[in-house]
PyMOL commands that place a pseudoatom at each C-alpha (Angstrom):
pseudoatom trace, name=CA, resn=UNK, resi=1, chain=A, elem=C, hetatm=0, pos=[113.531, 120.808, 98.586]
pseudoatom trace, name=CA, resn=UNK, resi=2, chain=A, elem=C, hetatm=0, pos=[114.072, 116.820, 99.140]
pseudoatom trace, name=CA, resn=UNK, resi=3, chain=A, elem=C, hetatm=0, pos=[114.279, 113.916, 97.386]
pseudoatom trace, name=CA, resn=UNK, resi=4, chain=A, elem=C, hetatm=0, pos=[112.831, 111.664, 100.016]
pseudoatom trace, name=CA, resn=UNK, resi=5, chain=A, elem=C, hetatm=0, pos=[110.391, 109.284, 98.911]
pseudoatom trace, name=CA, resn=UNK, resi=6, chain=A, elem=C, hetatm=0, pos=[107.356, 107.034, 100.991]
pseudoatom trace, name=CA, resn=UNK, resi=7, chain=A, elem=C, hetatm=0, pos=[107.558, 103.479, 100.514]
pseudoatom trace, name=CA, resn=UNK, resi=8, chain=A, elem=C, hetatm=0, pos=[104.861, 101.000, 101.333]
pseudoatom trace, name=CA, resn=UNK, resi=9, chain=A, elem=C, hetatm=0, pos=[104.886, 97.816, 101.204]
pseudoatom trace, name=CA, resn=UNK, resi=10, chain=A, elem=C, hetatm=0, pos=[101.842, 95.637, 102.083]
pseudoatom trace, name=CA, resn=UNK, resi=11, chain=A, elem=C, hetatm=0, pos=[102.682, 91.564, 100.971]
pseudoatom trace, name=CA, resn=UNK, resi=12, chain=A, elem=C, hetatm=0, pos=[101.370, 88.220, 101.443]
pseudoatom trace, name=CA, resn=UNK, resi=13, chain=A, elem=C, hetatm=0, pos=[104.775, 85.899, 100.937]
pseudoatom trace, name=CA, resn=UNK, resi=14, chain=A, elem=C, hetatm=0, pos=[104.931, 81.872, 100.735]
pseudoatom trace, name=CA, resn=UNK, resi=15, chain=A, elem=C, hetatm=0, pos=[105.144, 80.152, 103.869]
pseudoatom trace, name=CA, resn=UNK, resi=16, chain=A, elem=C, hetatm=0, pos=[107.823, 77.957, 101.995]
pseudoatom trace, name=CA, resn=UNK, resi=17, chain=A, elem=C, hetatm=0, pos=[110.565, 80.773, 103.049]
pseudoatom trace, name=CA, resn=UNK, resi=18, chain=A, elem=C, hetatm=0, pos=[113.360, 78.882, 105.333]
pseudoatom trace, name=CA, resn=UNK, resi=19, chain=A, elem=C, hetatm=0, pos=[114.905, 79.568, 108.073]
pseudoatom trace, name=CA, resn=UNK, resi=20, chain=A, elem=C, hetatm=0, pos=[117.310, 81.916, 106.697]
pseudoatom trace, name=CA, resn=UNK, resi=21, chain=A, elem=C, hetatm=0, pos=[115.311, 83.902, 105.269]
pseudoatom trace, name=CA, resn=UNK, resi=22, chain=A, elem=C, hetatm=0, pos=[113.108, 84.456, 107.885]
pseudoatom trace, name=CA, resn=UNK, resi=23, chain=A, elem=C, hetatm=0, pos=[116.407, 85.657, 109.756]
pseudoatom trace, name=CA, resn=UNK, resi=24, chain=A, elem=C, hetatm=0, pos=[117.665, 87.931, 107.435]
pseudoatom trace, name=CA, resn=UNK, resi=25, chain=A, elem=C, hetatm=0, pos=[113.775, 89.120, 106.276]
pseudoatom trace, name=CA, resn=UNK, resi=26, chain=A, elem=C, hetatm=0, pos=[113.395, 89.757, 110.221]
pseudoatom trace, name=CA, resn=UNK, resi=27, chain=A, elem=C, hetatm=0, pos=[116.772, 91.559, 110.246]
pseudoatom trace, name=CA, resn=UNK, resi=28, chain=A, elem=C, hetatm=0, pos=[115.847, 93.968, 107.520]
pseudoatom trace, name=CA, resn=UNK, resi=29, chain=A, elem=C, hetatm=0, pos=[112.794, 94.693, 109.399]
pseudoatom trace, name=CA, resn=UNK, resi=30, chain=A, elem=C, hetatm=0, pos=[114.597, 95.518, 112.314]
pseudoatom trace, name=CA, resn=UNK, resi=31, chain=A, elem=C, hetatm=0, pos=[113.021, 92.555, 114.890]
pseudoatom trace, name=CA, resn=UNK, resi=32, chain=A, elem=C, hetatm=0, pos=[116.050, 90.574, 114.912]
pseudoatom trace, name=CA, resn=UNK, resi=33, chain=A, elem=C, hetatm=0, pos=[120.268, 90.566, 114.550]
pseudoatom trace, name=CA, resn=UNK, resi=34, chain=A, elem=C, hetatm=0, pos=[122.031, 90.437, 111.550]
pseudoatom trace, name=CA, resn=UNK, resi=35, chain=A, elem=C, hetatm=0, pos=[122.825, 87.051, 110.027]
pseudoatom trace, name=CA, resn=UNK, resi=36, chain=A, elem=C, hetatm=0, pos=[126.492, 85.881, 110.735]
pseudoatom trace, name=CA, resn=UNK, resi=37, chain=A, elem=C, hetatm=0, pos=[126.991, 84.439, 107.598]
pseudoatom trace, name=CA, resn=UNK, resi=38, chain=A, elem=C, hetatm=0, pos=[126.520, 86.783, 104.265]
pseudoatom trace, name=CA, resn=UNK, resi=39, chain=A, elem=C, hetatm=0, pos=[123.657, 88.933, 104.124]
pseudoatom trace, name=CA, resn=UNK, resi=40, chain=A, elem=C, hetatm=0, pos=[121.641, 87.281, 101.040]
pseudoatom trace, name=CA, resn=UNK, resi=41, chain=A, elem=C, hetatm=0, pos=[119.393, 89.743, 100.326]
pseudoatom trace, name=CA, resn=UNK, resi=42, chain=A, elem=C, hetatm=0, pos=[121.266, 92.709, 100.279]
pseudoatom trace, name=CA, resn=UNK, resi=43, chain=A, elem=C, hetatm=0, pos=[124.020, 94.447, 102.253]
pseudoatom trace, name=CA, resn=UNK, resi=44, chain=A, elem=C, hetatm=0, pos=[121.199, 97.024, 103.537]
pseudoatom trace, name=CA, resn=UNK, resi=45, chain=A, elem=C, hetatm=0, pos=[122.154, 100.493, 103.952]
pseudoatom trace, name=CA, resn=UNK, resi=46, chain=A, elem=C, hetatm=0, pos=[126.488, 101.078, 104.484]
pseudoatom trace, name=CA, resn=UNK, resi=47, chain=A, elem=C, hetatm=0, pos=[127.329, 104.773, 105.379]
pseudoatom trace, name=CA, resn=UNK, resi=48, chain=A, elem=C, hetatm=0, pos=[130.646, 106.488, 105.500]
pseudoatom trace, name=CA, resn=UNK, resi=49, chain=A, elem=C, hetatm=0, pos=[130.922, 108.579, 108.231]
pseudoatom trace, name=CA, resn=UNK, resi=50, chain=A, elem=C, hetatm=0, pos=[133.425, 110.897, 110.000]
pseudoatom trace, name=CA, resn=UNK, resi=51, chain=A, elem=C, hetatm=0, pos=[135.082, 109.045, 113.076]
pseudoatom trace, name=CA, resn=UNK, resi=52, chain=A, elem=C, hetatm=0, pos=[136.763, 111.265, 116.099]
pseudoatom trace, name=CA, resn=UNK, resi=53, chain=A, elem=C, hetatm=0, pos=[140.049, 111.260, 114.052]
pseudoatom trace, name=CA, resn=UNK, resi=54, chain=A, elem=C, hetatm=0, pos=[138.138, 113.425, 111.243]
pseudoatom trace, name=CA, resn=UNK, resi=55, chain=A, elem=C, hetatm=0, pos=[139.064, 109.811, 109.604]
pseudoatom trace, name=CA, resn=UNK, resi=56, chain=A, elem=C, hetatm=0, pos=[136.461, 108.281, 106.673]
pseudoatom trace, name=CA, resn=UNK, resi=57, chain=A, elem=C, hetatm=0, pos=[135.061, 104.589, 107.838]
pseudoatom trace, name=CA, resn=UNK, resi=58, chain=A, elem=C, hetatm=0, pos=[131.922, 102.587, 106.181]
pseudoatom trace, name=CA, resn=UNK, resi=59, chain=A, elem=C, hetatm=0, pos=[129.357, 101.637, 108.836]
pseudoatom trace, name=CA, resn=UNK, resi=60, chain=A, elem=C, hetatm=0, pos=[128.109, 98.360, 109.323]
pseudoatom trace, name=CA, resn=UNK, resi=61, chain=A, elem=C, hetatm=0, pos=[125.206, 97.703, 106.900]
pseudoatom trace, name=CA, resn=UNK, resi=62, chain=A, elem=C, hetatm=0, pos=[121.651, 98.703, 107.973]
pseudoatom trace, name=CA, resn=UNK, resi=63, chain=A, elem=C, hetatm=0, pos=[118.409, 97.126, 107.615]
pseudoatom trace, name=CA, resn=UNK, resi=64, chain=A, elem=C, hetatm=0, pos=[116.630, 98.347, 104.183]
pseudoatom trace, name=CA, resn=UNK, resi=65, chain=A, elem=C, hetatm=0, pos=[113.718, 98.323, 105.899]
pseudoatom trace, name=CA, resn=UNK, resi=66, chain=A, elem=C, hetatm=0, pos=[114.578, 98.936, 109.744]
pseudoatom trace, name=CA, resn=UNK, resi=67, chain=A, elem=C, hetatm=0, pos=[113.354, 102.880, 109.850]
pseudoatom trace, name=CA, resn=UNK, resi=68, chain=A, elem=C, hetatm=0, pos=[111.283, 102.963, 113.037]
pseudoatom trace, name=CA, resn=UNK, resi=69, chain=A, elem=C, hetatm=0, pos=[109.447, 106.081, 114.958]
pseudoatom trace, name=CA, resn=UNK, resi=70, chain=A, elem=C, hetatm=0, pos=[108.456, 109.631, 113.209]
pseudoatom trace, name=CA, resn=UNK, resi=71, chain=A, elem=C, hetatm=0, pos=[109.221, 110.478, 109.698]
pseudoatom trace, name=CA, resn=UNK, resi=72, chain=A, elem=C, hetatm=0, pos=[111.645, 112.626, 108.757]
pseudoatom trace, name=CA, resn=UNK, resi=73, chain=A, elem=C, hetatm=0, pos=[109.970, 114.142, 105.444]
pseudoatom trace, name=CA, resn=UNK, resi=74, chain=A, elem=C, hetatm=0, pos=[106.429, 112.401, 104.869]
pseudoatom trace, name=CA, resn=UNK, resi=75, chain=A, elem=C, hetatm=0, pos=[103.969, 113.013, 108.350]
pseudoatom trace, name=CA, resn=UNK, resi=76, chain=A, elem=C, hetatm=0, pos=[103.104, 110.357, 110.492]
pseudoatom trace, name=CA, resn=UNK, resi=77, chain=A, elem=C, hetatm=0, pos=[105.555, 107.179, 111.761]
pseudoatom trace, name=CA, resn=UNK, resi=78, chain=A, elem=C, hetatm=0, pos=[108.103, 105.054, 109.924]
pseudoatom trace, name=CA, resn=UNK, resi=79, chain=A, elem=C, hetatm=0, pos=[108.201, 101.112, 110.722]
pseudoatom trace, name=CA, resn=UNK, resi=80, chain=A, elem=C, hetatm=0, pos=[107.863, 97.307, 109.206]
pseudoatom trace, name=CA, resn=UNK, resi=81, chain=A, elem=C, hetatm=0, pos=[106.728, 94.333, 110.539]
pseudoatom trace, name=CA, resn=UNK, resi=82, chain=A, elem=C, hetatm=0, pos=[107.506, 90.535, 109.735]
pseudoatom trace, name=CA, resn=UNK, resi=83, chain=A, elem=C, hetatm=0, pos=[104.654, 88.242, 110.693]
pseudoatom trace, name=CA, resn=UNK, resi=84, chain=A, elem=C, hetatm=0, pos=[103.879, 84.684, 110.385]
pseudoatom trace, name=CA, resn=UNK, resi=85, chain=A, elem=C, hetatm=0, pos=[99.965, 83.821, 109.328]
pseudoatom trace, name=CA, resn=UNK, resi=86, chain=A, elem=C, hetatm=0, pos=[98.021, 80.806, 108.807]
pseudoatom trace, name=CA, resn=UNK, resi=87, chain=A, elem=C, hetatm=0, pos=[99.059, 80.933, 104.926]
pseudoatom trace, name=CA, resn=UNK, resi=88, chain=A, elem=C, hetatm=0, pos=[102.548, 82.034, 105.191]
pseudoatom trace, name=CA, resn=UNK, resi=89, chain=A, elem=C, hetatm=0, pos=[103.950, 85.231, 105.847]
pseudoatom trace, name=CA, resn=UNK, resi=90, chain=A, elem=C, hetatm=0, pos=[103.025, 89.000, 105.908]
pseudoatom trace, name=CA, resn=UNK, resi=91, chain=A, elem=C, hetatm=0, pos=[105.334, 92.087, 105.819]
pseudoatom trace, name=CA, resn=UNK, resi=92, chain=A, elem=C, hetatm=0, pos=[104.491, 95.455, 106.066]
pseudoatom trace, name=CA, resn=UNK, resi=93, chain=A, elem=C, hetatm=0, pos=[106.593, 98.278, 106.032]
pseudoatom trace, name=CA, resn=UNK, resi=94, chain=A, elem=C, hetatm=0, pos=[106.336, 102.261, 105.834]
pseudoatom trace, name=CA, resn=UNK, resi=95, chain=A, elem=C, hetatm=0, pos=[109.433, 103.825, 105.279]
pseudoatom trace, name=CA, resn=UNK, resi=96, chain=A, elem=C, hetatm=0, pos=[111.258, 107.206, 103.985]
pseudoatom trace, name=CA, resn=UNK, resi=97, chain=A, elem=C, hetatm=0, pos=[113.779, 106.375, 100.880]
pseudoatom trace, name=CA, resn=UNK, resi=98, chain=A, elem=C, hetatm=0, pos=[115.551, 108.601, 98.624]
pseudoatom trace, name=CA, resn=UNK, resi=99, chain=A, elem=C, hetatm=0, pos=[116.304, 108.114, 95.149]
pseudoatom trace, name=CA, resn=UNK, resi=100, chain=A, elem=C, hetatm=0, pos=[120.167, 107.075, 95.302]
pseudoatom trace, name=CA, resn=UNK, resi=101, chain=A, elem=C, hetatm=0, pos=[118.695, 104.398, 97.271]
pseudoatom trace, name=CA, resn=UNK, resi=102, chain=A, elem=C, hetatm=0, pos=[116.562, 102.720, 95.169]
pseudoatom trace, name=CA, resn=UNK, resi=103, chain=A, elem=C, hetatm=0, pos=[119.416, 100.442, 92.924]
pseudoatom trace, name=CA, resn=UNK, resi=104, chain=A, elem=C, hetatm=0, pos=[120.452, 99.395, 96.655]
pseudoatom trace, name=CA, resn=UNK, resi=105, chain=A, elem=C, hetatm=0, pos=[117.074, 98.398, 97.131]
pseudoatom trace, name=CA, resn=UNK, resi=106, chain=A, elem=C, hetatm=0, pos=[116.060, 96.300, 94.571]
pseudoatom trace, name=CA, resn=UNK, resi=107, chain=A, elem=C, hetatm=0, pos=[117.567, 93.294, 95.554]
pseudoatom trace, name=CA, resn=UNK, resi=108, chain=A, elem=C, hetatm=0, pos=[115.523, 92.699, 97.994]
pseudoatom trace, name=CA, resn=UNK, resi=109, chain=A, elem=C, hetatm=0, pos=[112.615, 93.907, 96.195]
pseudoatom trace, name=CA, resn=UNK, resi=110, chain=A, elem=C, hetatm=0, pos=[113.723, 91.459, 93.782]
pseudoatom trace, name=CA, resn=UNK, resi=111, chain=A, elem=C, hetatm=0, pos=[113.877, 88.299, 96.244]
pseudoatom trace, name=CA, resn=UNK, resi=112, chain=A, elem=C, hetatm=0, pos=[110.228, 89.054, 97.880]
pseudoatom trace, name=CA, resn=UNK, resi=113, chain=A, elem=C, hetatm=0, pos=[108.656, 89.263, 94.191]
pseudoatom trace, name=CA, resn=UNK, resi=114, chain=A, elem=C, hetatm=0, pos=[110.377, 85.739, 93.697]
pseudoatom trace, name=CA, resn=UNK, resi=115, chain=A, elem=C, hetatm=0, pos=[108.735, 84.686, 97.287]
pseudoatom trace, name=CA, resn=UNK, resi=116, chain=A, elem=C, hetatm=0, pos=[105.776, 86.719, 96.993]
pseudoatom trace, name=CA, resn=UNK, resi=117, chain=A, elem=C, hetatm=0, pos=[102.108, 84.570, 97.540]
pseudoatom trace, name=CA, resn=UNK, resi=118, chain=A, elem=C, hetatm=0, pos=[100.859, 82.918, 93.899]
pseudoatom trace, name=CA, resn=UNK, resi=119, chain=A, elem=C, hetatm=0, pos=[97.547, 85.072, 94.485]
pseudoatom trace, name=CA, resn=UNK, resi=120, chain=A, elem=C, hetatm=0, pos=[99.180, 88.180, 94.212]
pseudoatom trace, name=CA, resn=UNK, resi=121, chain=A, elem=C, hetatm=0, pos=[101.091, 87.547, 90.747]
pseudoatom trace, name=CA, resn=UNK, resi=122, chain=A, elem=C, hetatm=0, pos=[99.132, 89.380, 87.793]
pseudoatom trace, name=CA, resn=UNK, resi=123, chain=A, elem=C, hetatm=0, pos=[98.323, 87.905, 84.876]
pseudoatom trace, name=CA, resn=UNK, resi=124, chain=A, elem=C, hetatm=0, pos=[100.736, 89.448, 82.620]
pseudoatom trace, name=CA, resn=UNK, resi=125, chain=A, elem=C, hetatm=0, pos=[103.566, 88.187, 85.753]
pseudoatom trace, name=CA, resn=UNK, resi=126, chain=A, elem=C, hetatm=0, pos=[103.432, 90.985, 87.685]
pseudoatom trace, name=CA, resn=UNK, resi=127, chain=A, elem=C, hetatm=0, pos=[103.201, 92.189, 90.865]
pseudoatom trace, name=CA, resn=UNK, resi=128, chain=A, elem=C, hetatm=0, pos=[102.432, 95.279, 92.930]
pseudoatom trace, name=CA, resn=UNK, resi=129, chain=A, elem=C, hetatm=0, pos=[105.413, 94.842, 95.359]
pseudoatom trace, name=CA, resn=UNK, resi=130, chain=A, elem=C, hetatm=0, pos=[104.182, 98.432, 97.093]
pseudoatom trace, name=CA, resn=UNK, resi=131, chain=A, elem=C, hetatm=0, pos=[103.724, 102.018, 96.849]
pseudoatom trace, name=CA, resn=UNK, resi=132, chain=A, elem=C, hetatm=0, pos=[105.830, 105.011, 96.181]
pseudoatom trace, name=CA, resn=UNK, resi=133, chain=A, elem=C, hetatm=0, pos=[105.472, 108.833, 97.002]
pseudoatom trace, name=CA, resn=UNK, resi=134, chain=A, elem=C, hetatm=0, pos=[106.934, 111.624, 97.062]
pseudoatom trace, name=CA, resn=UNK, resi=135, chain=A, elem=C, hetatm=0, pos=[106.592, 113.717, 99.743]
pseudoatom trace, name=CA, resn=UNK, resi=136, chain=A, elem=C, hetatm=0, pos=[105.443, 116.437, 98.245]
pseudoatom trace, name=CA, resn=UNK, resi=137, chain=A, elem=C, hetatm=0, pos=[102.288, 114.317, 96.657]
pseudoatom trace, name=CA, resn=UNK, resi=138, chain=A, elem=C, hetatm=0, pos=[99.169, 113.392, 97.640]
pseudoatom trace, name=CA, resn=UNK, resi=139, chain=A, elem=C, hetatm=0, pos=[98.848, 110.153, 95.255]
pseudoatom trace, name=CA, resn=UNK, resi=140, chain=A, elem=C, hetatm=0, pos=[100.990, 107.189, 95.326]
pseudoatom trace, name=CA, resn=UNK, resi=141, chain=A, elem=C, hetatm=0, pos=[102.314, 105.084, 92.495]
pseudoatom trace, name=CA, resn=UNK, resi=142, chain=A, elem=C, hetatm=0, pos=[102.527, 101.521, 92.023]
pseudoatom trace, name=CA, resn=UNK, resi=143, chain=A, elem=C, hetatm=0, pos=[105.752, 99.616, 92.667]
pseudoatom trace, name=CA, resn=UNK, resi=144, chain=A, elem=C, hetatm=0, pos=[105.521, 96.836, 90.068]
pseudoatom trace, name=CA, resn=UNK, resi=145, chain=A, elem=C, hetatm=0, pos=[107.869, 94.224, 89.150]
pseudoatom trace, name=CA, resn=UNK, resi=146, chain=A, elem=C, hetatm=0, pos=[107.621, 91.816, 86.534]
pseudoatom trace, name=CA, resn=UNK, resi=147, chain=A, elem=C, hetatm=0, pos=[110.637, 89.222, 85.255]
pseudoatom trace, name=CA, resn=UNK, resi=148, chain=A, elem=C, hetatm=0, pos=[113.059, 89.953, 87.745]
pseudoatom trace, name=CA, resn=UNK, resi=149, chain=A, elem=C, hetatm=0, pos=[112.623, 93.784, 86.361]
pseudoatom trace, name=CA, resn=UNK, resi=150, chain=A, elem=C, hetatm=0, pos=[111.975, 96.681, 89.115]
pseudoatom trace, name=CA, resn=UNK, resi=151, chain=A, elem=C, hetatm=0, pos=[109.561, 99.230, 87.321]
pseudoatom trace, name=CA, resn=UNK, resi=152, chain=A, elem=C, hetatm=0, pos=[109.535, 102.440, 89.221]
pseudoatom trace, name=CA, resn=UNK, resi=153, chain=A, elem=C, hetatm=0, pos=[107.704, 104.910, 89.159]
for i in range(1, 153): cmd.bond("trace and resi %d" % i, "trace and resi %d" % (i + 1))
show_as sticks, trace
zoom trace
């Protein structure tokens, strides 16, 4: 048994988002290099790992969202994509997460419900920032975040 998860994310964000963020959002997508200066949205994914030496070192962080090709747990293919439309931007991601990874996660979550597009806040403040699934189910929950506050499900 696993504890692997399916994220989606489907979102219409601002095309107010500057240069930076464009990097870094294209970064966590995997279609571009890291930032040089500090990663602003998150440090992504850091593992420790066994070198030759049987010596403990941290990787470099990895995109939150960079998972491309087949899925691990959940059938069919892992990926995200960061595009620029005539209103701004759209992302779109499908990726495999597990539980101890979703405090890591929401600061970015965080930062696209801050940039996400007016039309897609709720009335109560809300927003549907994407879906979640286990990959054992056949339904998926709503990702919702309202006030700065992930909600998971």
């Amino acid at each position: 048994m696993a504890d692997i998860y399916e994220l989606v994310i489907s979102l219409d964000l601002r095309a107010d988002l500057s240069r930076e963020d464009i990097a870094e959002l294209r970064w966590q997508v995997g279609q571009g290099e890291a930032p040089e200066d500090e990663l602003r949205l998150g440090r992504g994914y850091v593992a420790i790992v066994e070198d030759e030496d049987g010596e403990l070192i941290c990787t470099d962080p990895q995109p939150f969202l960079g998972q491309d090709g087949p899925a691990w747990k959940i059938d069919g293919m892992l990926g995200s994509r960061l595009e620029e439309t005539a209103g701004g931007w759209r992302l779109e991601a499908r990726q495999e997460v597990h539980p101890e990874d979703f405090e890591a996660l929401e600061g970015l979550l965080v930062w696209l419900y801050r940039h996400v597009n007016f039309g897609r806040v709720a009335a109560d403040g809300s927003v549907e920032i994407g879906r979640l699934r286990w990959y054992e189910d056949l339904e998926s929950q709503a990702l919702l975040i309202r006030d700065d506050c992930v909600f998971w499900p």
